[in-house]
C-alpha positions in Angstrom: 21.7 -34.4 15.2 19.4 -34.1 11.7 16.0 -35.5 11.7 17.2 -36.5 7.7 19.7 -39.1 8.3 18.3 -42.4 9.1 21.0 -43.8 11.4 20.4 -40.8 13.7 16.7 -41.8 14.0 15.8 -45.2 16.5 13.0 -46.5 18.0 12.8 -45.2 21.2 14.0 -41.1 20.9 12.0 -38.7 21.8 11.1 -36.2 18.7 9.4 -34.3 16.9 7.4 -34.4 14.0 5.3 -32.3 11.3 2.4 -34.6 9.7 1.1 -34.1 6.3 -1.8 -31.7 7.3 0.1 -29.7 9.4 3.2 -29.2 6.6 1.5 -25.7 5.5 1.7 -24.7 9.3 5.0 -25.9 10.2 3.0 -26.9 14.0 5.0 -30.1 15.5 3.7 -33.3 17.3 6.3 -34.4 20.0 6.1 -38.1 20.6 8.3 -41.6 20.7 9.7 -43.3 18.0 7.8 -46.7 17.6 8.6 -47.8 14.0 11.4 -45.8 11.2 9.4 -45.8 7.8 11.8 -44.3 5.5 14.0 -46.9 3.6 16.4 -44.3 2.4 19.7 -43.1 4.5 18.6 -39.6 3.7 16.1 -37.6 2.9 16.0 -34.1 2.5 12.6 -33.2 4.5 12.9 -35.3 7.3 12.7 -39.7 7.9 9.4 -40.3 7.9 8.7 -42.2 11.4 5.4 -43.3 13.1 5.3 -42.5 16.9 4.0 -44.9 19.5 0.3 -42.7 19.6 0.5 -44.0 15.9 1.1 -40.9 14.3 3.0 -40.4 11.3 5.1 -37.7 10.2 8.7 -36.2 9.0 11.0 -36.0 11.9 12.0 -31.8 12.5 13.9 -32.6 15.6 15.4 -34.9 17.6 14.4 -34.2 21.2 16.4 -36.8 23.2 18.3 -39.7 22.6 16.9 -43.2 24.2 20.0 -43.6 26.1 19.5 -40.2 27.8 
């Protein structure tokens, strides 16, 4: 599934992330969904998401599912 597609993104999955400082670098943050930030359906670098370690970023990948 695409990280840029809100109604593939719910609390709970397993993801991850690139956060604004690390956007040059590409390096991802694995981590659980807490709270989906993007209002949008879609956007085209990724649903912005902040994890349950309160990090916030642009979801890259989607891990595993929460029913999984």
């Amino acid at each position: 599934m695409e990280g840029t597609y809100r109604k593939n993104i719910k609390p709970g999955q397993f993801v991850a992330i690139v956060q604004k400082q690390d956007q040059r670098s590409g390096e991802l943050t694995e981590g659980i969904v807490k709270n989906v930030l993007t209002k949008s359906s879609h956007h085209p670098h990724g649903i912005k998401v902040r994890l349950d370690t309160g990090e916030v970023g642009r979801v890259k990948e989607i891990l595993e599912d929460e029913e999984d």
